[in-house]
N, CA, C and O atoms as a Maestro MAE file, in Angstrom:
{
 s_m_m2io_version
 :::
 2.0.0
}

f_m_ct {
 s_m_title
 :::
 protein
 m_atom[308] {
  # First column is atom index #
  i_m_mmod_type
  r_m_x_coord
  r_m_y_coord
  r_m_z_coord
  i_m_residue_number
  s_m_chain_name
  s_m_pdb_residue_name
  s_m_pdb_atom_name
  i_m_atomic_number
  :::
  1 25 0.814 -1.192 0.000 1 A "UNK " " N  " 7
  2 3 0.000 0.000 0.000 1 A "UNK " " CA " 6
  3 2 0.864 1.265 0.000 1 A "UNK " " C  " 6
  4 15 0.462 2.246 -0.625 1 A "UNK " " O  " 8
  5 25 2.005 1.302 0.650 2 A "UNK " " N  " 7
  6 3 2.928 2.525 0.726 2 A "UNK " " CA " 6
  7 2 3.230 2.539 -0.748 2 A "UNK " " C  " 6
  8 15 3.041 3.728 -1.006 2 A "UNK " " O  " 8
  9 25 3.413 2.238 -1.336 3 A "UNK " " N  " 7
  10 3 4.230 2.512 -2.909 3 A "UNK " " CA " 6
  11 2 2.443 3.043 -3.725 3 A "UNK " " C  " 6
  12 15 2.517 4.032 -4.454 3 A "UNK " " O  " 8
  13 25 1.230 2.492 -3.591 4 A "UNK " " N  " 7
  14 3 0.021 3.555 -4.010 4 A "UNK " " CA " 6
  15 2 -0.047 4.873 -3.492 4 A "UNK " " C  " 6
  16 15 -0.511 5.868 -4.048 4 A "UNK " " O  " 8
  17 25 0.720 4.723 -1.808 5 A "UNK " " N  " 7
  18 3 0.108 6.206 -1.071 5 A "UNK " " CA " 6
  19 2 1.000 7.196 -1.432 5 A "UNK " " C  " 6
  20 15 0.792 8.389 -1.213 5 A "UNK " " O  " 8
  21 25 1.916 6.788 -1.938 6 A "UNK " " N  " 7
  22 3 3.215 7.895 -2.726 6 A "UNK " " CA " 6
  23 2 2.317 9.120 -3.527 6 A "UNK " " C  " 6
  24 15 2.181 10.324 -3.312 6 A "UNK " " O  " 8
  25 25 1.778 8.187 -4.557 7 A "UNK " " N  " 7
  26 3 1.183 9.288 -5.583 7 A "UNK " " CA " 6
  27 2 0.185 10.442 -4.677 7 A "UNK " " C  " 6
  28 15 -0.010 11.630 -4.933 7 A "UNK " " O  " 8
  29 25 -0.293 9.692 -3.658 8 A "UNK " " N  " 7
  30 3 -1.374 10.175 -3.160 8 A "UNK " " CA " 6
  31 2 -0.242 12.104 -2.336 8 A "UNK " " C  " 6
  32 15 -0.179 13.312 -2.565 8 A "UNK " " O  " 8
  33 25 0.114 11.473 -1.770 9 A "UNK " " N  " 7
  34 3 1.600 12.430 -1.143 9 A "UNK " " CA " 6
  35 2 1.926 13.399 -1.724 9 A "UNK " " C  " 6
  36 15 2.079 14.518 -1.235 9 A "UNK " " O  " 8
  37 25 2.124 12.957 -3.261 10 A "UNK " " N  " 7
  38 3 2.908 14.011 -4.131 10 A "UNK " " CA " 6
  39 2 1.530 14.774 -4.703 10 A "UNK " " C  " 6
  40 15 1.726 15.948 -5.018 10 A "UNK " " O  " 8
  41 25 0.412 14.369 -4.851 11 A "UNK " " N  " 7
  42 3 -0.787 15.581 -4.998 11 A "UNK " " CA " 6
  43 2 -1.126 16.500 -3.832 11 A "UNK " " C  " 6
  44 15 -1.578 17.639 -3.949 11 A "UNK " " O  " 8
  45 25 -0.878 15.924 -2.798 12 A "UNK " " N  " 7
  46 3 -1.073 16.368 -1.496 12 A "UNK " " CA " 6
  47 2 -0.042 17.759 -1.304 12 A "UNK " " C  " 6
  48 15 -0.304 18.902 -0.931 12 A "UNK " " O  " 8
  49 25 1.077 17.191 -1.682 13 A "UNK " " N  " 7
  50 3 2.289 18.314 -1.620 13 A "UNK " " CA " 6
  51 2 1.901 19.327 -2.798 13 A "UNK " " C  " 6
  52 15 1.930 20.519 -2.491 13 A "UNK " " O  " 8
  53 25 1.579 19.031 -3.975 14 A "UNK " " N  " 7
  54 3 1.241 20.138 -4.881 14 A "UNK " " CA " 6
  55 2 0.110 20.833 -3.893 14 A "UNK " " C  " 6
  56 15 0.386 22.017 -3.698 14 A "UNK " " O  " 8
  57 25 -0.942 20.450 -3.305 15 A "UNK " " N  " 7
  58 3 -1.560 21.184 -2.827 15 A "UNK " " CA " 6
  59 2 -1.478 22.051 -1.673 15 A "UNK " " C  " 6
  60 15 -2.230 22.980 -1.376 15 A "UNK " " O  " 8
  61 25 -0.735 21.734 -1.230 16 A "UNK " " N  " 7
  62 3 -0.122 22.097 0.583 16 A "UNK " " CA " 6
  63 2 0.580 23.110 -0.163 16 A "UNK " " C  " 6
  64 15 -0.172 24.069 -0.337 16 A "UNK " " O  " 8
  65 25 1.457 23.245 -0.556 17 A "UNK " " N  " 7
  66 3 2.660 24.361 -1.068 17 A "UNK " " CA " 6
  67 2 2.176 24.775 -1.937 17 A "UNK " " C  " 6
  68 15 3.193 24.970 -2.602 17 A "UNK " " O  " 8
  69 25 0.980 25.279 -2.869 18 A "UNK " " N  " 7
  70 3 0.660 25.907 -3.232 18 A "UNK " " CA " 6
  71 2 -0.174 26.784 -2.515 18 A "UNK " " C  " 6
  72 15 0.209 27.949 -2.620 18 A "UNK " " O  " 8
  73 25 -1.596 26.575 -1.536 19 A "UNK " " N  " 7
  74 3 -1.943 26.741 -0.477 19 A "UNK " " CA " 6
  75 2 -1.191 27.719 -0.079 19 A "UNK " " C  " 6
  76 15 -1.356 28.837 -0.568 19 A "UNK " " O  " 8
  77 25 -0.334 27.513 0.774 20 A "UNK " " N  " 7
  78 3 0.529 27.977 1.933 20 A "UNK " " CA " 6
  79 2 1.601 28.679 1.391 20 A "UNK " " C  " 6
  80 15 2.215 29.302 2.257 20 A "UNK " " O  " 8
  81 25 2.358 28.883 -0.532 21 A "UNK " " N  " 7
  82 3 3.163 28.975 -0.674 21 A "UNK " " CA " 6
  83 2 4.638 28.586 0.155 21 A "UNK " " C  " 6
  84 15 5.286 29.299 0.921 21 A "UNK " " O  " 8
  85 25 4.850 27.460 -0.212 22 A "UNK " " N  " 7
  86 3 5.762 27.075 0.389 22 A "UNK " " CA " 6
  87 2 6.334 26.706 -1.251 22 A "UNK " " C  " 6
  88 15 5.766 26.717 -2.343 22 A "UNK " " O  " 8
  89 25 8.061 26.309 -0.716 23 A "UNK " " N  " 7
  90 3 9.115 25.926 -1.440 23 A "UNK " " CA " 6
  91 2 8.978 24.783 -1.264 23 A "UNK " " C  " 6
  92 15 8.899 24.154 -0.209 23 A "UNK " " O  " 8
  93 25 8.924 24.267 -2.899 24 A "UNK " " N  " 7
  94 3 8.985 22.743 -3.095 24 A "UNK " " CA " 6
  95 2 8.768 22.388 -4.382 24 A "UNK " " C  " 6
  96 15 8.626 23.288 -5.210 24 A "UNK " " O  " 8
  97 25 8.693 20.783 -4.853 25 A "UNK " " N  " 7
  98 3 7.956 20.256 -5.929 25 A "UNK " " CA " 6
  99 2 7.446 20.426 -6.659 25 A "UNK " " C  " 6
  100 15 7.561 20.265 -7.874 25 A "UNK " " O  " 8
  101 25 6.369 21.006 -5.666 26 A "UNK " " N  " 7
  102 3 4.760 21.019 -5.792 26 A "UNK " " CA " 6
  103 2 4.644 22.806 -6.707 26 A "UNK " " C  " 6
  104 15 4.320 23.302 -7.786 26 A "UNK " " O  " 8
  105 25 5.079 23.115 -5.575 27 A "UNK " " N  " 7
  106 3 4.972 25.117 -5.918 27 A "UNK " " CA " 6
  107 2 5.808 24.901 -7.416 27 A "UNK " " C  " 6
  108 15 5.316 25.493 -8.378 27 A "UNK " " O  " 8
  109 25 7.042 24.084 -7.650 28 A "UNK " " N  " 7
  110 3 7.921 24.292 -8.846 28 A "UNK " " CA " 6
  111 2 6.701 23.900 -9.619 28 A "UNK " " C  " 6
  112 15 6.155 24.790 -10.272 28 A "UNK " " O  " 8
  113 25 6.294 22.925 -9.632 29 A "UNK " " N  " 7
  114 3 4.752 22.301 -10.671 29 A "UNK " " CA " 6
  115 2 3.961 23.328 -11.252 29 A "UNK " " C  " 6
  116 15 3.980 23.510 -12.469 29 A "UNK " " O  " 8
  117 25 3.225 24.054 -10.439 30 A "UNK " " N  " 7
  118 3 2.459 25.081 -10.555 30 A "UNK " " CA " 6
  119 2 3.288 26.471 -11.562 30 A "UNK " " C  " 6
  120 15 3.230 27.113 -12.611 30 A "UNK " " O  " 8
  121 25 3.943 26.302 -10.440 31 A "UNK " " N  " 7
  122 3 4.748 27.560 -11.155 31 A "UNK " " CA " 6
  123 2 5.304 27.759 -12.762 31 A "UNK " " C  " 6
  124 15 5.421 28.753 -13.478 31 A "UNK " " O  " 8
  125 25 5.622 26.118 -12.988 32 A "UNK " " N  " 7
  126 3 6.317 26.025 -14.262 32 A "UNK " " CA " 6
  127 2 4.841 25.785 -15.231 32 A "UNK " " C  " 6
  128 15 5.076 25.725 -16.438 32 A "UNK " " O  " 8
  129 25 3.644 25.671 -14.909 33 A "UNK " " N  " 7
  130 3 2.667 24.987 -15.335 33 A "UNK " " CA " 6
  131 2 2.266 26.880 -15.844 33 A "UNK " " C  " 6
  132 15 1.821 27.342 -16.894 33 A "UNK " " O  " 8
  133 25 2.696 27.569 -14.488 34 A "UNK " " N  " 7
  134 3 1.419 28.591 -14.843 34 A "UNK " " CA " 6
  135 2 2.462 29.575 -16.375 34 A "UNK " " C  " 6
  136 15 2.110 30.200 -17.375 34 A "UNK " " O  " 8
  137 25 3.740 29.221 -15.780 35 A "UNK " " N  " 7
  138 3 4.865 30.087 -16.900 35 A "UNK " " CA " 6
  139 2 4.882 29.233 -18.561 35 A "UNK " " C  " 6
  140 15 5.593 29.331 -19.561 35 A "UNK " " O  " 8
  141 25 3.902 28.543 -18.241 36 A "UNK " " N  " 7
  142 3 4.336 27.318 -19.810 36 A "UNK " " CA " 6
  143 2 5.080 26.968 -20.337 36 A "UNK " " C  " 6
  144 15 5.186 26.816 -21.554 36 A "UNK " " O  " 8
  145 25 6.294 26.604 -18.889 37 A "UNK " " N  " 7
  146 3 7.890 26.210 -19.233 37 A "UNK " " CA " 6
  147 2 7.324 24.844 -19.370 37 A "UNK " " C  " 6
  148 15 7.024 24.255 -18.331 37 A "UNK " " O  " 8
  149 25 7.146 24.290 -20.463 38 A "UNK " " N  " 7
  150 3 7.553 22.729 -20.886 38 A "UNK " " CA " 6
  151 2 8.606 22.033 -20.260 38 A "UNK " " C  " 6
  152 15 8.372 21.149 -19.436 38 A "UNK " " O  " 8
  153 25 9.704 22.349 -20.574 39 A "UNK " " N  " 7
  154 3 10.446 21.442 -20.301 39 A "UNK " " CA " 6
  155 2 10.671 20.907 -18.576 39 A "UNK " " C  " 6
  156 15 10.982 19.830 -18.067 39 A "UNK " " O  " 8
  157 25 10.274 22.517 -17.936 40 A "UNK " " N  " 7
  158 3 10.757 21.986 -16.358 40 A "UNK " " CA " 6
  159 2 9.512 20.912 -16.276 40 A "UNK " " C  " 6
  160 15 9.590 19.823 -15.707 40 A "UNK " " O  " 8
  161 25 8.280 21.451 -16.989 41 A "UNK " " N  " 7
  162 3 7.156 20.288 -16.732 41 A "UNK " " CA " 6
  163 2 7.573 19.064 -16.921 41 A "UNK " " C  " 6
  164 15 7.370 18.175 -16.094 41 A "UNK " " O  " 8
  165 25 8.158 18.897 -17.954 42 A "UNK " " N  " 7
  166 3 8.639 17.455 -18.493 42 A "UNK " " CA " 6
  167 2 9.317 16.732 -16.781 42 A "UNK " " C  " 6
  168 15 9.036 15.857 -15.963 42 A "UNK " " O  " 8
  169 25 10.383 17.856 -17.032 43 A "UNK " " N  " 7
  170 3 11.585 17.216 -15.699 43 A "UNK " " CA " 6
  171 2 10.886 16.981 -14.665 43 A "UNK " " C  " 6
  172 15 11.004 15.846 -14.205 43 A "UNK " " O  " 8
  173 25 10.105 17.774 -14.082 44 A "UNK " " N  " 7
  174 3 9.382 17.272 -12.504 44 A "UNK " " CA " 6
  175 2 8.237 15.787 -13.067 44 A "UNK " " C  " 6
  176 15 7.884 14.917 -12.271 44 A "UNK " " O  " 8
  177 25 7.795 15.800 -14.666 45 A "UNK " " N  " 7
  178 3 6.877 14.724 -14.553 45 A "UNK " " CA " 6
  179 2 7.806 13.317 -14.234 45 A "UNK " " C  " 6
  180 15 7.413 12.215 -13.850 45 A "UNK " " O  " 8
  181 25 8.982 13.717 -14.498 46 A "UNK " " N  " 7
  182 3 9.530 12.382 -15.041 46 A "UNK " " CA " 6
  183 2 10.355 11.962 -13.516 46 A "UNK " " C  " 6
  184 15 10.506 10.883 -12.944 46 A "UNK " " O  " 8
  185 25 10.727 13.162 -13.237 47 A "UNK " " N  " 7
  186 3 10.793 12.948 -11.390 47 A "UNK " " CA " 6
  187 2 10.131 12.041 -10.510 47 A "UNK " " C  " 6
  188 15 10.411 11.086 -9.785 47 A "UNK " " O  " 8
  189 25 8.981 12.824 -10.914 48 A "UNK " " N  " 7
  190 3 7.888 12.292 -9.657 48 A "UNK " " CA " 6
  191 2 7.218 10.724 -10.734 48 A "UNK " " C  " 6
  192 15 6.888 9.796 -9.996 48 A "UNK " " O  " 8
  193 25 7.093 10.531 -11.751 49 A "UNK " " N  " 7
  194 3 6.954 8.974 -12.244 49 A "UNK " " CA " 6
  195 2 7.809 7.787 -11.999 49 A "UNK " " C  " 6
  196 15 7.561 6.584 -12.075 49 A "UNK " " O  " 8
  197 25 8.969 8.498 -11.658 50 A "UNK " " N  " 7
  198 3 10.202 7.646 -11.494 50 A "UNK " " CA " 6
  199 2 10.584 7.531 -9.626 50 A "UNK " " C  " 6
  200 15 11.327 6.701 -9.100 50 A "UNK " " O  " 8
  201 25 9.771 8.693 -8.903 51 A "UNK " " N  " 7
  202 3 10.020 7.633 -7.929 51 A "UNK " " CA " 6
  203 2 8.538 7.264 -7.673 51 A "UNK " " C  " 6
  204 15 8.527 6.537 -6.680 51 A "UNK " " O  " 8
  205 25 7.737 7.384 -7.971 52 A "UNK " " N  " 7
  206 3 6.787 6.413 -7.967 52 A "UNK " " CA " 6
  207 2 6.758 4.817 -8.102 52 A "UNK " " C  " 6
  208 15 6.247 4.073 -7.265 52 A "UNK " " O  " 8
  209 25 7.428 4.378 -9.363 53 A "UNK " " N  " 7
  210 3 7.795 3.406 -9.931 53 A "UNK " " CA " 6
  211 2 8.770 3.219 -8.957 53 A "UNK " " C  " 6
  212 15 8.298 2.643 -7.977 53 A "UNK " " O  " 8
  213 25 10.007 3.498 -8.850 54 A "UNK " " N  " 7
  214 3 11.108 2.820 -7.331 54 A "UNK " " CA " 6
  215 2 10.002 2.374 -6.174 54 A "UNK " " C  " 6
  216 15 9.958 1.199 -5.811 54 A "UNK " " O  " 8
  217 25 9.221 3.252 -5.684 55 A "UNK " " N  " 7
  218 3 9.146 3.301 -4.313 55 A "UNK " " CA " 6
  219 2 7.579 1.787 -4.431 55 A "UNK " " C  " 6
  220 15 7.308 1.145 -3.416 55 A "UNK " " O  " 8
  221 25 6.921 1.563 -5.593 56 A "UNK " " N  " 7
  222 3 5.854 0.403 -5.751 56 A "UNK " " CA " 6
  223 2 7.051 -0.446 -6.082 56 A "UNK " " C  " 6
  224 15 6.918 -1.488 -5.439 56 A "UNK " " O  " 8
  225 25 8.426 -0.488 -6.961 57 A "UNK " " N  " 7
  226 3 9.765 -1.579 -7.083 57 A "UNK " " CA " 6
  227 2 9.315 -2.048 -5.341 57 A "UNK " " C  " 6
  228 15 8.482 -2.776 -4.801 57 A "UNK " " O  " 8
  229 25 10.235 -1.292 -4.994 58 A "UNK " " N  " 7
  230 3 10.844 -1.533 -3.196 58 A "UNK " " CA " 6
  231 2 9.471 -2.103 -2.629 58 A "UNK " " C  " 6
  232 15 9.530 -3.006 -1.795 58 A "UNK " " O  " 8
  233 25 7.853 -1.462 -3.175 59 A "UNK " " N  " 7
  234 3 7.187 -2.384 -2.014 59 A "UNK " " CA " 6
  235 2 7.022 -3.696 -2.628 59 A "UNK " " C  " 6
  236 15 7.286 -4.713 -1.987 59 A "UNK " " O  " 8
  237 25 6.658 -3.731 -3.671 60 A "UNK " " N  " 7
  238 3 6.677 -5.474 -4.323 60 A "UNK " " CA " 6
  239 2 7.987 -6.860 -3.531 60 A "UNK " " C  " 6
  240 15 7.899 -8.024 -3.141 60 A "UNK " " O  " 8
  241 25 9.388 -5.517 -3.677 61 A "UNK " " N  " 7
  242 3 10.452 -6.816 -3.220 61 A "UNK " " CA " 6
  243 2 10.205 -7.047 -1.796 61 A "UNK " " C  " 6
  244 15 10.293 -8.182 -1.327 61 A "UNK " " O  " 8
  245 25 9.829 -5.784 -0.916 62 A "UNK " " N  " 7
  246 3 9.577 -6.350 0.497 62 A "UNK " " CA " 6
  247 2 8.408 -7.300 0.552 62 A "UNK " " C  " 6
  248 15 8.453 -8.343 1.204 62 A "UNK " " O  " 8
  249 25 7.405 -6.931 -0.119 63 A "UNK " " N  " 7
  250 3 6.358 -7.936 0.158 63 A "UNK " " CA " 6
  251 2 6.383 -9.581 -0.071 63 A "UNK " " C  " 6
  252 15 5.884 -10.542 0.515 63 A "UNK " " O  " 8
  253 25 7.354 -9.365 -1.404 64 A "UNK " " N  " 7
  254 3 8.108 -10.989 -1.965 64 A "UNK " " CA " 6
  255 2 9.062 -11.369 -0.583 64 A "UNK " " C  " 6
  256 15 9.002 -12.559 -0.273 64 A "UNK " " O  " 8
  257 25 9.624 -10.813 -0.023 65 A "UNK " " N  " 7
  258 3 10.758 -11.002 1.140 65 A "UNK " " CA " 6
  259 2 10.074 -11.767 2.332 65 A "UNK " " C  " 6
  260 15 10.489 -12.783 2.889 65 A "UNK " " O  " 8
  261 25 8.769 -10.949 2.636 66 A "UNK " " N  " 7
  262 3 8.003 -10.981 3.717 66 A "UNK " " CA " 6
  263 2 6.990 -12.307 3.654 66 A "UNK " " C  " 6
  264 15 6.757 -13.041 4.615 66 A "UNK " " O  " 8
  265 25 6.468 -12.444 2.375 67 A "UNK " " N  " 7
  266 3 5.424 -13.308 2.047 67 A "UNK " " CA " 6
  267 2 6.123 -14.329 1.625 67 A "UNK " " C  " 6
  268 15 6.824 -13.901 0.708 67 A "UNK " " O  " 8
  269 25 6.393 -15.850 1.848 68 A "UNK " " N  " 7
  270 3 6.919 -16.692 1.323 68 A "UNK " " CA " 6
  271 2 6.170 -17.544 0.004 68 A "UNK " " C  " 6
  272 15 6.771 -18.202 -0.846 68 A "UNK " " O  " 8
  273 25 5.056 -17.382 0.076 69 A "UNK " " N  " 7
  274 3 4.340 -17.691 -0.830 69 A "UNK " " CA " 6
  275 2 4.502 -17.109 -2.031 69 A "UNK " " C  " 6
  276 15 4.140 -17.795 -2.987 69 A "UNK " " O  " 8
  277 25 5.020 -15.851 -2.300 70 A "UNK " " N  " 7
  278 3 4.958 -14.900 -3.942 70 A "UNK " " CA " 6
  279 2 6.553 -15.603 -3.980 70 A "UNK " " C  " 6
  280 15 7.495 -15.826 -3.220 70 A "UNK " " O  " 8
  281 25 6.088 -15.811 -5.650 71 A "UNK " " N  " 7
  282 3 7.755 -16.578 -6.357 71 A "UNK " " CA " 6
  283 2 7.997 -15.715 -7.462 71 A "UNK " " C  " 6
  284 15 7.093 -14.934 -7.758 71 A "UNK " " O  " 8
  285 25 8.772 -15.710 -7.954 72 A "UNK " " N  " 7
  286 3 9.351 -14.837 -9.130 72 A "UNK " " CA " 6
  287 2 8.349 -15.776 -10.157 72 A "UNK " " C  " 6
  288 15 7.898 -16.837 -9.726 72 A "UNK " " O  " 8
  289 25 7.994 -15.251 -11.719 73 A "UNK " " N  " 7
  290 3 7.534 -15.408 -12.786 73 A "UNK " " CA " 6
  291 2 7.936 -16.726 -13.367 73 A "UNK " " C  " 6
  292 15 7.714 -16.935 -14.559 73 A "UNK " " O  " 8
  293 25 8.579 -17.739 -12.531 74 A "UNK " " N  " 7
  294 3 8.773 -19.040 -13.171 74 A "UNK " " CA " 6
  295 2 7.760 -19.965 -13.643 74 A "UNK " " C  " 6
  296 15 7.053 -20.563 -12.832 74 A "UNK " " O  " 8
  297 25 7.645 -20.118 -14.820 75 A "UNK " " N  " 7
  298 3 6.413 -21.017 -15.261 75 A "UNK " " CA " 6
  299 2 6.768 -22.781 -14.651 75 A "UNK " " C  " 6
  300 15 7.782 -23.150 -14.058 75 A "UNK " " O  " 8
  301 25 5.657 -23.550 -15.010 76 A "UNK " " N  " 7
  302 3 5.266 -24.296 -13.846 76 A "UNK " " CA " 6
  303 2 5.438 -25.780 -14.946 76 A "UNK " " C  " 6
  304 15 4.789 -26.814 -14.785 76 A "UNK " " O  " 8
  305 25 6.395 -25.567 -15.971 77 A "UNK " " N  " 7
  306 3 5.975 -26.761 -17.239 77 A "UNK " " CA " 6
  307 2 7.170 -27.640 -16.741 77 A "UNK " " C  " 6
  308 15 7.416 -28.715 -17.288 77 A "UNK " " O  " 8
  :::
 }
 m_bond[307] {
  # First column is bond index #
  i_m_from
  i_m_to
  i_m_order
  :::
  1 1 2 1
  2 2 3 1
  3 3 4 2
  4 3 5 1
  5 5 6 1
  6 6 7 1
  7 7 8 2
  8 7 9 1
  9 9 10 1
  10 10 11 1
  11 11 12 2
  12 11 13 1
  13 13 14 1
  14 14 15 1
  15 15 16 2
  16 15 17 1
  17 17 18 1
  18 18 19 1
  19 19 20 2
  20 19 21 1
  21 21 22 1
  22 22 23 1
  23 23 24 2
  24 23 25 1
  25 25 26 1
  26 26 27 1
  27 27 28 2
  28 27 29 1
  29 29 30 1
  30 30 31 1
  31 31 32 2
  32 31 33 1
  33 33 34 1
  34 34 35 1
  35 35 36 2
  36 35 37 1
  37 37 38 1
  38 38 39 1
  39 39 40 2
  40 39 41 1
  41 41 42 1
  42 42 43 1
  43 43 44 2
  44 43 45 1
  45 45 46 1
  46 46 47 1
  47 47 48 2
  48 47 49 1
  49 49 50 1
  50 50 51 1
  51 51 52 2
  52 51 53 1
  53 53 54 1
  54 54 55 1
  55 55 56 2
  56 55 57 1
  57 57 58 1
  58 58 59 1
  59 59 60 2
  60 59 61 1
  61 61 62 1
  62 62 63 1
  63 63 64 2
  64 63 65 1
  65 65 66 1
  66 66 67 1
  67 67 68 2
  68 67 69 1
  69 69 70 1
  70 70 71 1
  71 71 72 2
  72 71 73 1
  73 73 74 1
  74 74 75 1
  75 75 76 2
  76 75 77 1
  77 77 78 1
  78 78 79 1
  79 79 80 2
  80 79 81 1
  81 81 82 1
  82 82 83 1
  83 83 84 2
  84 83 85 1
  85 85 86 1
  86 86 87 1
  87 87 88 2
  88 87 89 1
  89 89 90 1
  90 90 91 1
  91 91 92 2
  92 91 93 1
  93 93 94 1
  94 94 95 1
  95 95 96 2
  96 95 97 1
  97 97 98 1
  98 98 99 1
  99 99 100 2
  100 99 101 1
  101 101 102 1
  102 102 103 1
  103 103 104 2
  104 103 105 1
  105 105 106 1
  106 106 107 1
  107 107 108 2
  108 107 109 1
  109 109 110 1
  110 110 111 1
  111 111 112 2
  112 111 113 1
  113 113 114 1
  114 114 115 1
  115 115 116 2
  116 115 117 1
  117 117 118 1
  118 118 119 1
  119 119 120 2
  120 119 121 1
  121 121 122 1
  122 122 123 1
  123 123 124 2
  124 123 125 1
  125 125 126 1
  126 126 127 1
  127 127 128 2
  128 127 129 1
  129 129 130 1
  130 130 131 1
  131 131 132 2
  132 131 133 1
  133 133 134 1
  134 134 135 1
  135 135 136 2
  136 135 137 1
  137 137 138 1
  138 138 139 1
  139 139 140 2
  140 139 141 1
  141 141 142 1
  142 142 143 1
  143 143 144 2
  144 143 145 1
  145 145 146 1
  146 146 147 1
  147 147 148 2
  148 147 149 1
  149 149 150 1
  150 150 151 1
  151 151 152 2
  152 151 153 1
  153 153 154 1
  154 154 155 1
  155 155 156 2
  156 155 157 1
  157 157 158 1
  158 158 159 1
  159 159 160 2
  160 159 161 1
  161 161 162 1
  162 162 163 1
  163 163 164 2
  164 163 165 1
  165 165 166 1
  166 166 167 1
  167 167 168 2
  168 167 169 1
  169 169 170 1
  170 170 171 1
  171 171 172 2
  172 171 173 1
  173 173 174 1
  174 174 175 1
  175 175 176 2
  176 175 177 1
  177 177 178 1
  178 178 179 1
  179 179 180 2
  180 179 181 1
  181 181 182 1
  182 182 183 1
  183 183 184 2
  184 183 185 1
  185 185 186 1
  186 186 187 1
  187 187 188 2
  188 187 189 1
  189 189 190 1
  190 190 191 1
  191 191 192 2
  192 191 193 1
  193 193 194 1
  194 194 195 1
  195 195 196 2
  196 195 197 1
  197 197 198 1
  198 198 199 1
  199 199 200 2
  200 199 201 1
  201 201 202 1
  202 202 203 1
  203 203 204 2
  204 203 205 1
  205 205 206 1
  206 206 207 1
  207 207 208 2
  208 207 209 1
  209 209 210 1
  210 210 211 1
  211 211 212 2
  212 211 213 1
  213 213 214 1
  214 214 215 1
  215 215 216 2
  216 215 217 1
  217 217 218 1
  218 218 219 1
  219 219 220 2
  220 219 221 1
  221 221 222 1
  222 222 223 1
  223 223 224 2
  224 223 225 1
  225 225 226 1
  226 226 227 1
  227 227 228 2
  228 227 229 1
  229 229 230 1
  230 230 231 1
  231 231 232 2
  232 231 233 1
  233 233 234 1
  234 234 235 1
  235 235 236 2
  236 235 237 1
  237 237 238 1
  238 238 239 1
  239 239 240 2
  240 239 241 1
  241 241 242 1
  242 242 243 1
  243 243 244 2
  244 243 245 1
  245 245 246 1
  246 246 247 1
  247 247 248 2
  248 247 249 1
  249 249 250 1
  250 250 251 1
  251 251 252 2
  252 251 253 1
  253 253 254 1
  254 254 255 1
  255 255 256 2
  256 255 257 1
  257 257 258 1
  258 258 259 1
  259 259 260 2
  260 259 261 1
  261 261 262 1
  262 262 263 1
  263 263 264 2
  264 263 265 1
  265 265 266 1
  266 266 267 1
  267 267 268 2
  268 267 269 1
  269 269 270 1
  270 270 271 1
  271 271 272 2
  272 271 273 1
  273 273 274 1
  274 274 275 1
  275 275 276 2
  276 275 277 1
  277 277 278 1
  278 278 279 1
  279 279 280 2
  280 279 281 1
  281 281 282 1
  282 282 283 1
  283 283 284 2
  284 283 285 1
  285 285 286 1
  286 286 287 1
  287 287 288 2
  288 287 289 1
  289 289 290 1
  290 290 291 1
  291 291 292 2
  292 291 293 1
  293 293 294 1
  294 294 295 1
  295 295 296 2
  296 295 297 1
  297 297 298 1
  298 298 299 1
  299 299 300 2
  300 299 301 1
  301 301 302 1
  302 302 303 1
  303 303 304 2
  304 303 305 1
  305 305 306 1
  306 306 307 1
  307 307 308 2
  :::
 }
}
């Protein structure tokens, strides 16, 4: 569940620091969104997709670690 609640986090933070103006992520998001800098858009999308993707990696291997039952993709022939 921690590697779903990530995404949840990083909308949360766009909203908090925009809100409140605070320094961050989130405010860079907005900011580059409201200036129609493309490219920083690009860079923070690919940021925040990429640790998304690590941080659901890391919960899958703990859960394989933890659960003895989940096996790697070996077929059964």
């Amino acid at each position: 569940m921690s590697g779903l609640i990530l995404s949840y986090v990083i909308v949360g933070a766009v909203l908090v620091e925009d809100t409140f103006s605070l320094p961050g992520i989130g405010q860079l998001l907005v900011q580059s969104a409201n200036a129609k800098d493309l490219p920083m858009l690009q860079g923070v999308a690919v940021l925040v997709a990429t640790t998304i993707i690590v941080a659901n990696l890391f919960a899958d291997i703990a859960y394989m670690l933890v659960d003895p039952r989940i096996r790697l993709g070996r077929g059964t022939s």
